[in-house]
C-alpha positions in Angstrom: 14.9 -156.8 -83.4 13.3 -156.6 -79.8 11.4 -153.8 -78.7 11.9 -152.2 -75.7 9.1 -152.3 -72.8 9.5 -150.9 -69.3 12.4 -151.9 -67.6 11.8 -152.5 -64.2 8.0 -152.5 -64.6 7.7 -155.9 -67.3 5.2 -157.3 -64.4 2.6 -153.9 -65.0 3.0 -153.2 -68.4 -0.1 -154.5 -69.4 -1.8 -151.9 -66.6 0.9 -149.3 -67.4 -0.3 -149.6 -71.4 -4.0 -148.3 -70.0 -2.3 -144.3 -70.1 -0.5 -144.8 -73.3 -3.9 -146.5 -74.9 -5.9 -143.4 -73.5 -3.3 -140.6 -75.0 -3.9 -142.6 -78.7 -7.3 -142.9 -78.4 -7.2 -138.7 -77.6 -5.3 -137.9 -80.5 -7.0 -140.1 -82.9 -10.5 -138.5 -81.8 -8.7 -134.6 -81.5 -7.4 -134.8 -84.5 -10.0 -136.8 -86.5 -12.3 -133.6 -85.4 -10.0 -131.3 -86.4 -10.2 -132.7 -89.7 -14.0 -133.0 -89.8 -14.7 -129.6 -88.6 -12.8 -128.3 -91.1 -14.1 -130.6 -94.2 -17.8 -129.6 -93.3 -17.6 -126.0 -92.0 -17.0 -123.8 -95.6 -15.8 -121.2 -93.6 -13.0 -122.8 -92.4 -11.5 -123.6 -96.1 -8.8 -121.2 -95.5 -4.2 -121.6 -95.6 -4.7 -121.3 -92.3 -7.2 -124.1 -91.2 -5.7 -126.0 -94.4 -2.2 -126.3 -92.4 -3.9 -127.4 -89.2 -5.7 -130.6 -91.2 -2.1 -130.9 -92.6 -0.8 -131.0 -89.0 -3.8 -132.9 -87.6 -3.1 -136.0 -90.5 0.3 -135.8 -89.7 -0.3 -136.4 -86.4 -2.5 -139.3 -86.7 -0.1 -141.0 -89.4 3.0 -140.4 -87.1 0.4 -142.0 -84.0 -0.9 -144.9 -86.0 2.3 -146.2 -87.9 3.7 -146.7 -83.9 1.5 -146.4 -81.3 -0.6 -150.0 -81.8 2.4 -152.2 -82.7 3.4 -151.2 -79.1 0.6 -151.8 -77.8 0.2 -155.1 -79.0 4.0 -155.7 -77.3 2.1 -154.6 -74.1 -0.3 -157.2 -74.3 0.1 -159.7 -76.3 3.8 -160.3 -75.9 4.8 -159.7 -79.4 8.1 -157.7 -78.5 10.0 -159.4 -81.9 9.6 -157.1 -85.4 11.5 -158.1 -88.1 14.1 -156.2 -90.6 11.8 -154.5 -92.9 8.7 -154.1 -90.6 11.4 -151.9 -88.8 13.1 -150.2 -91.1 9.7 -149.1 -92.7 8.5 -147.9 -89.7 11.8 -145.9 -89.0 11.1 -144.4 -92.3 7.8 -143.8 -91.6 8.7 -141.5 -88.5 11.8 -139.9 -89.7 10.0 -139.0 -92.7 6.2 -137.7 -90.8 7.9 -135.8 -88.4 9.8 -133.8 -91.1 6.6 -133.3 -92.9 5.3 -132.1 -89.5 8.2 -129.7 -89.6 7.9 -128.1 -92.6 3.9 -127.4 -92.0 4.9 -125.6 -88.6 7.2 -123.9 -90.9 4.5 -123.0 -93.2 2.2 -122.0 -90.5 4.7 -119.5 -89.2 5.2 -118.3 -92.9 1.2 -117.6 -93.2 1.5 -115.9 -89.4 4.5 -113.5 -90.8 2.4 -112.7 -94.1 -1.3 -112.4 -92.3 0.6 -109.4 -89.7 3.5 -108.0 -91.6 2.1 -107.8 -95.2 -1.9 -108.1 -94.7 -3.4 -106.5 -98.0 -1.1 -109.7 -99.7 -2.2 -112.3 -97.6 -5.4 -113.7 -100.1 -3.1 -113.0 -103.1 0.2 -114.6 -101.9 -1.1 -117.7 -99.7 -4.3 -119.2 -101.6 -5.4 -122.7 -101.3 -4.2 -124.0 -104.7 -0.9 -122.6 -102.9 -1.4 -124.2 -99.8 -2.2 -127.4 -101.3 1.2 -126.9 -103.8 3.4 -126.8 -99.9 2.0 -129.7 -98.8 2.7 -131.8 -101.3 6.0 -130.2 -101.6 5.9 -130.9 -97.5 5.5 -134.6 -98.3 7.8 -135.0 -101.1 10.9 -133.4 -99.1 10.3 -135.9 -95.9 10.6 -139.0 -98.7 13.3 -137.7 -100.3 15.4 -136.9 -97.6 14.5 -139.9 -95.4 14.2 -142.5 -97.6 18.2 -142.8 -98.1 18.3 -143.9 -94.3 16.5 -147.7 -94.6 18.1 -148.1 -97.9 21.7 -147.4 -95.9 21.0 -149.6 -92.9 19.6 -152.4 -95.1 22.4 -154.0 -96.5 24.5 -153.9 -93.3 24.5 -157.0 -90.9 23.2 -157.4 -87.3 25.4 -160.1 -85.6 25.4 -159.2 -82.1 22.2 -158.4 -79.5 19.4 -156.5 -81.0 17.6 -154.8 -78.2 16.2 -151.5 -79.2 16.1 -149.0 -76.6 12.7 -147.7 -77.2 9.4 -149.3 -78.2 9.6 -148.6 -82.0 12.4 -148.4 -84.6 14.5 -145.2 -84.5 17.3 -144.3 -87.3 20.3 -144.3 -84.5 18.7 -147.2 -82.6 19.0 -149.4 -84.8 22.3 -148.1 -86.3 24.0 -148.6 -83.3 23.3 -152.4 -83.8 24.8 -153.1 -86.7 28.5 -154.5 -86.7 29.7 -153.1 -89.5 31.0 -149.4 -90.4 28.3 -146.9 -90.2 30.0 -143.9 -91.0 27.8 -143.0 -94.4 24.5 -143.6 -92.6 25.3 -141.2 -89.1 27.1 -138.5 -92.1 23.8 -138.7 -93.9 21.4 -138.8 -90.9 23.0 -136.0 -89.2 22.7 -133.6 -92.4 19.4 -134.7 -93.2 18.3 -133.4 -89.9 20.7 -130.3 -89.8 18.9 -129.7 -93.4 15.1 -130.4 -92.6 14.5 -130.0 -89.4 17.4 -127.8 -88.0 16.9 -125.3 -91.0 12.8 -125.2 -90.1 13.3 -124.2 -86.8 16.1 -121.3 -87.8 13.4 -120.0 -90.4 10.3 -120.2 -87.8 12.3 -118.3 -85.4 13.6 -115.7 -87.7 9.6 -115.4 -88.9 9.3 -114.6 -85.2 11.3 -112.0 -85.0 10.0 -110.3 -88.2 6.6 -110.4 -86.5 7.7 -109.1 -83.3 9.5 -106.6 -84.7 6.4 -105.5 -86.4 4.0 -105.9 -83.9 6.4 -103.2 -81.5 6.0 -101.1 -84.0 1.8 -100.4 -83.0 1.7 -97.6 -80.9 -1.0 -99.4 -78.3 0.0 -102.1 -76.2 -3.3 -103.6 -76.5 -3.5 -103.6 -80.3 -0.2 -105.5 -79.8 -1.1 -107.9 -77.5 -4.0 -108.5 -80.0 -2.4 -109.1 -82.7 0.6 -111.6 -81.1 -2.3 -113.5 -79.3 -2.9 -114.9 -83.0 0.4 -116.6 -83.2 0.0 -118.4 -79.7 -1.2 -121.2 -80.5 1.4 -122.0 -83.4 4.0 -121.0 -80.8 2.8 -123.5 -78.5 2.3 -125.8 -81.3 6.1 -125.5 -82.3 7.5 -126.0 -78.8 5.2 -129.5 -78.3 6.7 -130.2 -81.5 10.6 -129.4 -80.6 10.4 -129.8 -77.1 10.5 -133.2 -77.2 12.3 -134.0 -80.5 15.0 -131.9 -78.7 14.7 -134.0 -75.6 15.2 -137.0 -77.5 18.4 -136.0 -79.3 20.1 -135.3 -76.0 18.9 -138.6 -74.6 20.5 -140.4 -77.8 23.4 -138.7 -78.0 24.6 -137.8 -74.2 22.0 -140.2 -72.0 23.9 -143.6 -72.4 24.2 -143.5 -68.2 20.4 -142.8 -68.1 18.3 -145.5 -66.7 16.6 -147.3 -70.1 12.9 -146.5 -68.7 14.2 -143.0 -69.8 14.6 -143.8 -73.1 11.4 -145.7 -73.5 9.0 -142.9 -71.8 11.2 -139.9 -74.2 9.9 -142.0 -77.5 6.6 -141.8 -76.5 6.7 -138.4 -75.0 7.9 -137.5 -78.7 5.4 -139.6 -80.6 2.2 -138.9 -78.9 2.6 -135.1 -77.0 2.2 -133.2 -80.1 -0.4 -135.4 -81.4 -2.4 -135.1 -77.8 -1.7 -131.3 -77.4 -2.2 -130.1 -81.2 -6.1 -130.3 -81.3 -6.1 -129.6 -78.0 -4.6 -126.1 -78.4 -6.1 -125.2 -81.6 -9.1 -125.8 -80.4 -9.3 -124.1 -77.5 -8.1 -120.6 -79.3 -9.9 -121.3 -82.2 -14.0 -120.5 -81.4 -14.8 -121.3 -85.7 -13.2 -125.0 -84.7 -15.0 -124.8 -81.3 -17.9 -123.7 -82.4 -18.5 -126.6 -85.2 -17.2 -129.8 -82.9 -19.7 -128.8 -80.6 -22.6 -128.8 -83.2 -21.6 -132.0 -84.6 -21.6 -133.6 -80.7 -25.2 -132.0 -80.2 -26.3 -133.5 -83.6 
């Protein structure tokens, strides 16, 4: 297959790589301190900061399986990947980004318990039990994506293979193939009505159990107190959804769009969240705050 650069701009790419280099290079050192804040600060060895290093690996996977093969199409040239370099990287996405989902999902869950049922919160989310959803996390994103290389595999690619974005999607490279895909867009679509559709109705209803319990303190600043704590998972969710969201309507209704569109919406989705997420949890968070800045003055 050939990747996709910047149409239009194939003359600056190698400049126009500089921004895209800088936003890896961010979320590879925001979330690599995420992670060591909370392996050396004891006090951080809670469901809560659990999730985030969840989120934070996540994010670095999702970065790292994509973000330097394009790269090296930027400056070296190398814009050819073959058959099951792509279709492992496909998986590789599909799969992260519903492990992603189902930690936002689990975050929201440990929100909903920590306000709506506090005295329960120790006994019903411990670590063993975070630990247990992550790997539960993990295991659902393998078994509900891995059916989507093993469909595409067999089929045949006779006609141009120019991707539309500058890694290997599930419907971009469906689309390519000259044969009947009817079992692979059946399977893709319910695996992300199932995964990530279902996540996002189950966050939002946690929402509403939380604000429904949160109007129910008589002070508006007690209120306002205790919703600031689910802030940054709501802005977490929307850099998470926003874009994943964006890039669904691209696929399915932006076939008129210019193709720099396409290109700049795959990386918005890839690297945004992993930019934004350490960003955000660590300005609200003053525990996180409070050891990066110790190990910088170290």
């Amino acid at each position: 297959f050939l990747l996709a650069g910047l149409p239009g701009l194939e003359g600056a790419q190698c400049w126009l790589s500089i921004p895209l280099c800088s936003a890896y290079v961010l979320a590879v050192a925001g979330n690599g301190a995420v992670l060591l804040a909370v392996r050396l600060e004891p006090g951080l060895h809670a469901p809560m900061y659990l999730f985030l290093c969840m989120l934070a690996a996540v994010d670095l996977a999702l970065a790292t399986a994509t973000v330097p093969r394009t790269l090296s199409f930027y400056w070296f040239d190398s814009r050819e990947i073959g058959l099951g370099a792509c279709l492992l990287q496909m998986f590789l996405i599909h799969a992260l980004s519903a492990v992603e989902s189902a930690v936002l999902l689990a975050m929201a869950v440990d929100r909903y318990v920590a306000i709506c049922h506090p005295l329960r919160h120790a006994a019903v989310l411990t670590n063993g039990t975070t630990a247990k959803v992550g790997l539960l996390a993990l295991a659902r994103g393998v078994v509900f994506f891995l059916p989507l290389p093993l469909l595409l595999l067999p089929l045949p690619f006779c006609g141009p293979r120019a991707l539309s974005h500058s890694f290997c999607l599930h419907q971009d490279v469906m689309n390519l193939a000259c044969a009947n895909t009817a079992p692979s867009v059946v399977y893709g679509l319910t695996a992300i009505l199932l995964v990530m559709g279902l996540d996002a109705l189950l966050i939002c209803l946690s929402y509403v159990l939380i604000l429904r319990a949160v109007l129910r303190l008589a002070a508006w600043r007690e209120r306002l107190k205790v919703f600031s704590t689910c802030i940054a998972h709501i802005c977490v969710v929307l850099a998470f959804y926003v874009p994943l969201i964006g890039l669904s309507v691209v696929h399915r209704f932006g076939k008129d769009l210019a193709p720099l569109v396409h290109v700049i919406m795959g990386n918005i989705y890839i690297l945004v969240p992993a930019v934004l997420n350490p960003i955000i949890y660590g300005v609200r968070t003053k525990q996180i705050q409070r050891t990066i800045l110790s190990l910088i003055h170290v």
